[in-house]
Each structure stands twice: as structure tokens, then as C-alpha cells.
Biopython code that builds the backbone (N, CA, C, O; Angstrom):
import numpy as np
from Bio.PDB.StructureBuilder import StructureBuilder

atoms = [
    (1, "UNK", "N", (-8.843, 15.824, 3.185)),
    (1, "UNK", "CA", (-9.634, 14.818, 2.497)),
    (1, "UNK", "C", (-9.752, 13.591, 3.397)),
    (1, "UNK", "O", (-8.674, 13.242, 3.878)),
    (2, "UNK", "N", (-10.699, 12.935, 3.699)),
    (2, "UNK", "CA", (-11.332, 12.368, 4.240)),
    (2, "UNK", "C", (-11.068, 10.425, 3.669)),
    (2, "UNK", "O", (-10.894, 10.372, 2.452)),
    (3, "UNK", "N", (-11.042, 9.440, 4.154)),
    (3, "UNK", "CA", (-10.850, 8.279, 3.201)),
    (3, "UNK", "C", (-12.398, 8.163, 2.433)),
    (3, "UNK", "O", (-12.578, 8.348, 1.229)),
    (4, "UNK", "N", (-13.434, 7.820, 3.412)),
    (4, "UNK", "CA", (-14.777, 8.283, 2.949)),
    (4, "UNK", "C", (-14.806, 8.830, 1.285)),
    (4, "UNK", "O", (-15.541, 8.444, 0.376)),
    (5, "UNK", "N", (-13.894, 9.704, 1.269)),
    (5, "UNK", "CA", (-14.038, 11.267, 0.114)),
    (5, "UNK", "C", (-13.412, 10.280, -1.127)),
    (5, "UNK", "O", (-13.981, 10.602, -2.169)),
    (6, "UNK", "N", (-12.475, 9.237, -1.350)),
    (6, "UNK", "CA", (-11.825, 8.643, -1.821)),
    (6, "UNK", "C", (-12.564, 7.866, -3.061)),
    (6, "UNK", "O", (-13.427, 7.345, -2.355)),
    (7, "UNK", "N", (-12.818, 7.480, -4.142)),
    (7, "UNK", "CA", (-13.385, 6.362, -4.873)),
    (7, "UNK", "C", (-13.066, 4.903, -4.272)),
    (7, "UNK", "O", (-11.948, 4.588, -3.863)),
    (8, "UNK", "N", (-14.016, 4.181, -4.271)),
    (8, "UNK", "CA", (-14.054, 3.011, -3.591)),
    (8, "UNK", "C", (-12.840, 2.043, -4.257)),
    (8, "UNK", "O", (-11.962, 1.343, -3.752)),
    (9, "UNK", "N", (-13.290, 2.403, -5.846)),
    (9, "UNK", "CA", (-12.577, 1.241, -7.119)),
    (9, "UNK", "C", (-11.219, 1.719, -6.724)),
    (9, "UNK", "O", (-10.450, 1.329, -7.603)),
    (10, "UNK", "N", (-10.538, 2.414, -5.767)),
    (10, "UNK", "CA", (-8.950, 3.221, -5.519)),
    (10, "UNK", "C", (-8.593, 2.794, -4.136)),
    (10, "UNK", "O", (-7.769, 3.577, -3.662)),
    (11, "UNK", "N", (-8.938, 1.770, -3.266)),
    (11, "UNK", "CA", (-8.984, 1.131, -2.348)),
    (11, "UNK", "C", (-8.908, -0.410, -2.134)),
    (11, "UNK", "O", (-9.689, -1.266, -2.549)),
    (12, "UNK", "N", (-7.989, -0.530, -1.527)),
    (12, "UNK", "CA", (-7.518, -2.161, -1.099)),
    (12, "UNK", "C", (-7.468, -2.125, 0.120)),
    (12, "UNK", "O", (-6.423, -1.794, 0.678)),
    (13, "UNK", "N", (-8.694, -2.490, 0.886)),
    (13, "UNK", "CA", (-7.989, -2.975, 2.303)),
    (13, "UNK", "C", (-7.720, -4.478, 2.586)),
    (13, "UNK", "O", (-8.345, -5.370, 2.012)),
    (14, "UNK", "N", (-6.702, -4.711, 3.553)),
    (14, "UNK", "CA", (-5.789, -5.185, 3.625)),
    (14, "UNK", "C", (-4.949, -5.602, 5.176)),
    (14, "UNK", "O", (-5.183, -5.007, 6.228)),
    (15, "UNK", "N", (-4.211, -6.443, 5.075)),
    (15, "UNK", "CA", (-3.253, -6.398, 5.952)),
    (15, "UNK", "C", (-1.609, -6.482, 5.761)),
    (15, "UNK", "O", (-1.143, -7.473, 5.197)),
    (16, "UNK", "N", (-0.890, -5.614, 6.155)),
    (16, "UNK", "CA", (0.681, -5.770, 5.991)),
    (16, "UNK", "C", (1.193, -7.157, 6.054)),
    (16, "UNK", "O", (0.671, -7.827, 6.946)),
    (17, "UNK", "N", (2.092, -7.763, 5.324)),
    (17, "UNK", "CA", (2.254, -9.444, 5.199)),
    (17, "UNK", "C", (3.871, -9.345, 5.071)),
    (17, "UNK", "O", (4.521, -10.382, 5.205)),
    (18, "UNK", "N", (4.510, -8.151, 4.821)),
    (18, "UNK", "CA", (6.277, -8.302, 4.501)),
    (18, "UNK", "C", (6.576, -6.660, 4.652)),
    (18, "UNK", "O", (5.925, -5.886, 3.949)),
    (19, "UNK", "N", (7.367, -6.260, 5.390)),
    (19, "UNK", "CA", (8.082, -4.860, 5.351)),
    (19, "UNK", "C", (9.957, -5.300, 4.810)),
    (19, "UNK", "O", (10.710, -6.250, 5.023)),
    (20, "UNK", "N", (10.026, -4.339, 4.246)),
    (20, "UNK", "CA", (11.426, -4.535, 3.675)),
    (20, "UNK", "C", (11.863, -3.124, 3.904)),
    (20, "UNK", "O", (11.468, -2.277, 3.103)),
    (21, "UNK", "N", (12.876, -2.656, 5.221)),
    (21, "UNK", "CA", (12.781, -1.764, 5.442)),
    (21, "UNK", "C", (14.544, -1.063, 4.611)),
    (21, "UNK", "O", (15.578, -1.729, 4.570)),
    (22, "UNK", "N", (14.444, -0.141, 4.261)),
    (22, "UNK", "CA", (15.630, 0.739, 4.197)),
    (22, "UNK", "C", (16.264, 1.989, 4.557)),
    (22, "UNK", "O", (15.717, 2.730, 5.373)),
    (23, "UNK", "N", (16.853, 2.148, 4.272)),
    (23, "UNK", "CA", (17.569, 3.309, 5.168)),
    (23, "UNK", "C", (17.114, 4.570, 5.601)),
    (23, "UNK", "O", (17.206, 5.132, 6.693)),
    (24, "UNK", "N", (16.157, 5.196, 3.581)),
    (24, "UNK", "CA", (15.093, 6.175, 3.266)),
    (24, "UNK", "C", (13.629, 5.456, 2.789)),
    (24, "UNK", "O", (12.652, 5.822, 3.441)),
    (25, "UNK", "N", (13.462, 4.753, 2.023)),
    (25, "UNK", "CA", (12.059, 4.012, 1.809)),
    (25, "UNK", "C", (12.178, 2.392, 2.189)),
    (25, "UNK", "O", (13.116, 1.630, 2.424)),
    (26, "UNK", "N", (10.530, 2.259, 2.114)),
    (26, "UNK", "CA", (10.465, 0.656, 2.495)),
    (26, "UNK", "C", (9.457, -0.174, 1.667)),
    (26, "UNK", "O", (8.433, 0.389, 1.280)),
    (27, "UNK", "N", (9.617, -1.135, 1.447)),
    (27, "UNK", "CA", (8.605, -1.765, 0.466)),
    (27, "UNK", "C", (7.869, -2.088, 1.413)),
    (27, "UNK", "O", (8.273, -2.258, 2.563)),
    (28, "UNK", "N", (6.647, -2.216, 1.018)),
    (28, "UNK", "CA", (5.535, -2.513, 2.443)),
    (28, "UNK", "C", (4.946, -3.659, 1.551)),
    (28, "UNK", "O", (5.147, -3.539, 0.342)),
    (29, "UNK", "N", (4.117, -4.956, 2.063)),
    (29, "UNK", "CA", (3.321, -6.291, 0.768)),
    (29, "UNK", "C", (1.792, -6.209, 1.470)),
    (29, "UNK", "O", (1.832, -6.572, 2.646)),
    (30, "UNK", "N", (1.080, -5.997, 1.223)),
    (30, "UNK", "CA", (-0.370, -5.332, 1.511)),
    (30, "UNK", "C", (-0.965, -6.845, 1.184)),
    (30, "UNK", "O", (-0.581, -7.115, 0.046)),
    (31, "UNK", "N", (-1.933, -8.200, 1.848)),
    (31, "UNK", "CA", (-2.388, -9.021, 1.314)),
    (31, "UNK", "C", (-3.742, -8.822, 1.072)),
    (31, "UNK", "O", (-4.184, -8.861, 2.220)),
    (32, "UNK", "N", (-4.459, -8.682, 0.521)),
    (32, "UNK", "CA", (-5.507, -8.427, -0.263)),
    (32, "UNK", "C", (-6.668, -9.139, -0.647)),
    (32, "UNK", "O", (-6.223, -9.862, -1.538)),
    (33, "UNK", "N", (-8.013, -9.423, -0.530)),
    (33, "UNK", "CA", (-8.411, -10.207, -1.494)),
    (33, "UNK", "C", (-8.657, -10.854, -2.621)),
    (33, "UNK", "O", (-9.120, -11.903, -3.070)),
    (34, "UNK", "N", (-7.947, -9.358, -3.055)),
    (34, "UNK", "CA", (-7.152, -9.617, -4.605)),
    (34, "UNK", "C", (-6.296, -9.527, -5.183)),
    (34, "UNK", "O", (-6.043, -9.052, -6.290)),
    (35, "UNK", "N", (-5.392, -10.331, -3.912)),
    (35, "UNK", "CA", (-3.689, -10.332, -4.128)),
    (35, "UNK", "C", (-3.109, -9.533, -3.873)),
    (35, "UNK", "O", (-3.652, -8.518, -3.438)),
    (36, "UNK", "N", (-1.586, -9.617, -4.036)),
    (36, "UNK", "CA", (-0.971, -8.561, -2.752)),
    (36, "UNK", "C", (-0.138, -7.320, -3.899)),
    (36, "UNK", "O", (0.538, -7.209, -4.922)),
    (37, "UNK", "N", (-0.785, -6.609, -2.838)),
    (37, "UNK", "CA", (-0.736, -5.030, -3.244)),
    (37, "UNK", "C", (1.067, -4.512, -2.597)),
    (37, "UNK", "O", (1.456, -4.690, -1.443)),
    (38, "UNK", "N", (1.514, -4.160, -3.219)),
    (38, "UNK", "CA", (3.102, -3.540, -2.777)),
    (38, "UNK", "C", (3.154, -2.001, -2.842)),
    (38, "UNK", "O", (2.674, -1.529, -3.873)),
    (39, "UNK", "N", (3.515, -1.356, -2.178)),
    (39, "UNK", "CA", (3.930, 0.307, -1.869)),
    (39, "UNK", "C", (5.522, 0.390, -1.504)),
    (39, "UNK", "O", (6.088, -0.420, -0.770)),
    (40, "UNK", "N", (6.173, 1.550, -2.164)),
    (40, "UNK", "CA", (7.073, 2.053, -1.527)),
    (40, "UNK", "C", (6.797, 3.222, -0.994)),
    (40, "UNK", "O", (6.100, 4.014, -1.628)),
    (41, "UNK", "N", (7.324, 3.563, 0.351)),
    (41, "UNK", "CA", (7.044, 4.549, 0.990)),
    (41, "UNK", "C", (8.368, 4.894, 1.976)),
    (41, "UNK", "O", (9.397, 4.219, 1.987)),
    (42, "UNK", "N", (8.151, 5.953, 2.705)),
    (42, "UNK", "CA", (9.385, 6.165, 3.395)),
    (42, "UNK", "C", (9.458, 5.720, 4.521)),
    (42, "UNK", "O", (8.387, 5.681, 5.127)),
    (43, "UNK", "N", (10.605, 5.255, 5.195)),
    (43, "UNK", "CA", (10.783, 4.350, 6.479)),
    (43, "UNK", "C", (10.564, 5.633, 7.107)),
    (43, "UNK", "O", (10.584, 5.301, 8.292)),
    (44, "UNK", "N", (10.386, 6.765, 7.094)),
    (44, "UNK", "CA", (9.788, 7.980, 8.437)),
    (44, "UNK", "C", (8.519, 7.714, 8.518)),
    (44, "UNK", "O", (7.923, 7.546, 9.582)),
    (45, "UNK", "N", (7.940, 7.647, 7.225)),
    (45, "UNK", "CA", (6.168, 7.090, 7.284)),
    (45, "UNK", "C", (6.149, 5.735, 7.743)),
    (45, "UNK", "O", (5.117, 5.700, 8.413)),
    (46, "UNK", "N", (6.651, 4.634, 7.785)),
    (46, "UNK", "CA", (6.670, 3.368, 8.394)),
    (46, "UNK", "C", (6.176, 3.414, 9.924)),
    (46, "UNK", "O", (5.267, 2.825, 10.510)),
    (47, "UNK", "N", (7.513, 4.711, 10.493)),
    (47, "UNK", "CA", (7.772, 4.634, 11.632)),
    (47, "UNK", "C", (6.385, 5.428, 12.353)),
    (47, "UNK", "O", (5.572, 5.202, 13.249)),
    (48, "UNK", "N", (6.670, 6.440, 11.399)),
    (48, "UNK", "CA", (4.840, 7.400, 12.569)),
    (48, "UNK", "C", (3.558, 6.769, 12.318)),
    (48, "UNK", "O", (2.553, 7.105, 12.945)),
    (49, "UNK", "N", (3.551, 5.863, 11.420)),
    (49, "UNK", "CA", (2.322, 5.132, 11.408)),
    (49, "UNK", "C", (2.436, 4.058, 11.881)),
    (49, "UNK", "O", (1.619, 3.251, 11.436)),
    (50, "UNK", "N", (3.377, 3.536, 12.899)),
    (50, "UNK", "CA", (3.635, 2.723, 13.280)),
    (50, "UNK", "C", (3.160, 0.768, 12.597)),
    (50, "UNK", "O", (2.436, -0.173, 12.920)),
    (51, "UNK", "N", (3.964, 1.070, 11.738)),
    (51, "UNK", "CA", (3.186, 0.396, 10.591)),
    (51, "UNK", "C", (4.294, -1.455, 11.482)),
    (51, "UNK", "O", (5.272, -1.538, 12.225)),
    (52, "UNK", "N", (3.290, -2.620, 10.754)),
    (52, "UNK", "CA", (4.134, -3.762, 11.130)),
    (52, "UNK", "C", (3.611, -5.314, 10.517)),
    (52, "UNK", "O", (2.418, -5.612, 10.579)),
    (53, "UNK", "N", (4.252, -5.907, 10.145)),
    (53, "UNK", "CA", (3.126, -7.237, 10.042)),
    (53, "UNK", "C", (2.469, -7.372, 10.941)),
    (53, "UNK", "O", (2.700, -7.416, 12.149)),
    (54, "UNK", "N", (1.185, -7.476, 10.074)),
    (54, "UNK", "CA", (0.004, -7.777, 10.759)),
    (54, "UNK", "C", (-1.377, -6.673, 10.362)),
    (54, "UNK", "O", (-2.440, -6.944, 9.803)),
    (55, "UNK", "N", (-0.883, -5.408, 10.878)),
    (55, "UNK", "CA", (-1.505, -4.472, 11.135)),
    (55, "UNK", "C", (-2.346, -3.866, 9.760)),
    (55, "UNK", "O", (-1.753, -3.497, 8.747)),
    (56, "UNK", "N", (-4.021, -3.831, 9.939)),
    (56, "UNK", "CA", (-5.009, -3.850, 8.802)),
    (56, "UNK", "C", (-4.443, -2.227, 8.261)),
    (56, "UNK", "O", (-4.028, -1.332, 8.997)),
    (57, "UNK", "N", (-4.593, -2.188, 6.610)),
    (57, "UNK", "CA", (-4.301, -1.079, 6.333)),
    (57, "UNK", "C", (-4.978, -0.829, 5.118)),
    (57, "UNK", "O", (-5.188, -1.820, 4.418)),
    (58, "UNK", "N", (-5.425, 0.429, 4.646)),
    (58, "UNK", "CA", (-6.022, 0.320, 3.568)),
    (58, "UNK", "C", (-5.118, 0.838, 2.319)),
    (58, "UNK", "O", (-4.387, 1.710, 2.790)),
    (59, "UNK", "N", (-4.946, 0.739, 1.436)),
    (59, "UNK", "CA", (-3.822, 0.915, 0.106)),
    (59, "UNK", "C", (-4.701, 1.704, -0.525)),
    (59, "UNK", "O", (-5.750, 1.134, -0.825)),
    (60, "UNK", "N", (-4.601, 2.950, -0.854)),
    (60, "UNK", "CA", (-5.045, 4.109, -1.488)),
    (60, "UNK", "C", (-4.236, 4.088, -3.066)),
    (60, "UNK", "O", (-3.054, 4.414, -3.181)),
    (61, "UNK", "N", (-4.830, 3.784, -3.870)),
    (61, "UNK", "CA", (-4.053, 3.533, -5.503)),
    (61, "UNK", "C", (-4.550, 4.939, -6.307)),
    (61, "UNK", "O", (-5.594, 5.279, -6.863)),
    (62, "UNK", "N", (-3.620, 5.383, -6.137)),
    (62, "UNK", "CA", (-3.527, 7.112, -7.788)),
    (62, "UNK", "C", (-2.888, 6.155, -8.564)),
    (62, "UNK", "O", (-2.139, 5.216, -8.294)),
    (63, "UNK", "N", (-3.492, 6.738, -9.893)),
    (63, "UNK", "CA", (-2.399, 6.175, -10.902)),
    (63, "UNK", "C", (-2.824, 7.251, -12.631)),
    (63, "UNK", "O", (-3.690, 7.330, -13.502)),
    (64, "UNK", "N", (-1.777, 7.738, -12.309)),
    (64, "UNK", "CA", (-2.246, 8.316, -13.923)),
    (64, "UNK", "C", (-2.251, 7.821, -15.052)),
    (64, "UNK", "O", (-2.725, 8.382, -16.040)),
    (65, "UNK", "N", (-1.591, 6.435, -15.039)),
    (65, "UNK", "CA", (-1.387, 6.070, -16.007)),
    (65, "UNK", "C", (-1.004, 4.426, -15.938)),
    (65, "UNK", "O", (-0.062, 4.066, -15.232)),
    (66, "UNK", "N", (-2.096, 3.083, -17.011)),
    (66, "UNK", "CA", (-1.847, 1.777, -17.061)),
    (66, "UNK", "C", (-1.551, 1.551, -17.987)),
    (66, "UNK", "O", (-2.320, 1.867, -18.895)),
    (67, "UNK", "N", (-0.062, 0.763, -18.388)),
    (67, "UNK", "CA", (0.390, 0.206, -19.869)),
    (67, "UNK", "C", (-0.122, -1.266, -19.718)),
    (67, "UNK", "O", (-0.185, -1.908, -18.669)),
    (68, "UNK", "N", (-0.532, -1.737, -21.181)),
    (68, "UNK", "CA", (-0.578, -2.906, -21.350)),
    (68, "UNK", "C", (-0.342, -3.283, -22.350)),
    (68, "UNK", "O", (-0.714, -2.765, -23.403)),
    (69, "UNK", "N", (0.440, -4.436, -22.213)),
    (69, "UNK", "CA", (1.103, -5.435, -23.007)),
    (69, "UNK", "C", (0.709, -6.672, -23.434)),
    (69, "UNK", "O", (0.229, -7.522, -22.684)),
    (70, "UNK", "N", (0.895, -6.814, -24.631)),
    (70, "UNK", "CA", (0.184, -8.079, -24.828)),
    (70, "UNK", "C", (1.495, -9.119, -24.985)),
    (70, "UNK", "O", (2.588, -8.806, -25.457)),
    (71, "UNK", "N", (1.038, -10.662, -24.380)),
    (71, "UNK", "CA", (1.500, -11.571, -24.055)),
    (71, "UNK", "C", (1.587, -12.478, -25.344)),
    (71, "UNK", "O", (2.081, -13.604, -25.275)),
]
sb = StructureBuilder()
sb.init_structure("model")
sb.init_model(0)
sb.init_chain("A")
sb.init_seg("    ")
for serial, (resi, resn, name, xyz) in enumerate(atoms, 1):
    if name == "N":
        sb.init_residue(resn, " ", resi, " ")
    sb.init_atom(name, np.array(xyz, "f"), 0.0, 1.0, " ", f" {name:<3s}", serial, name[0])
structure = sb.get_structure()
């Protein structure tokens, strides 16, 4: 699958702004135009994507499922 192939409304591009790395996953802070997007992912994927502040990335969002709460 292709990014192209992707729904647009499932896309944040972006640039990396904070890595919080750990041992097996890492929080990655994605800054956004519409605010910052957070992923956990695995510090092996960090490393082969040679991921870092700075570096433009696009945030691919699945989600099966949004709760909402009222305030």
C-alpha cells in the first residue's frame, strides 16, 4: 500500500519535535498544524527509519474507535 492509497482525513504531516526513547518503544511528538500528534512505536522502528528531531514525517492515524466525553 502506497501513502497516496491512504485517506487524506488519516494524515498529519508534520515534523518530529520530542523523542522519548526506551528500551522497547518510544514516544515520538509529531508538531502539526493542528497540534501535536504523539505515537508510540518501537525504538527498532526509530532506529531504521532513522527517525530524529527535526525530521518531516507524516502520522498515518487508524483508529477503530473515538470516545467522547462530555465536560
Amino acid at each position: 500500500m502506497s501513502i497516496q492509497s491512504v485517506n487524506a482525513r488519516n494524515q498529519f504531516r508534520g515534523r518530529i519535535k520530542e523523542i522519548i526513547e526506551g528500551p522497547v518503544v518510544s514516544e515520538i511528538d509529531v508538531d502539526t498544524p493542528f497540534g501535536i500528534v504523539t505515537s508510540v512505536i518501537t525504538t527498532r522502528s526509530v532506529k531504521e527509519l532513522h527517525l530524529q528531531v527535526g525530521t518531516e514525517v507524516l502520522a498515518l492515524v487508524k483508529a477503530t474507535e473515538v470516545s467522547i466525553a462530555k465536560l
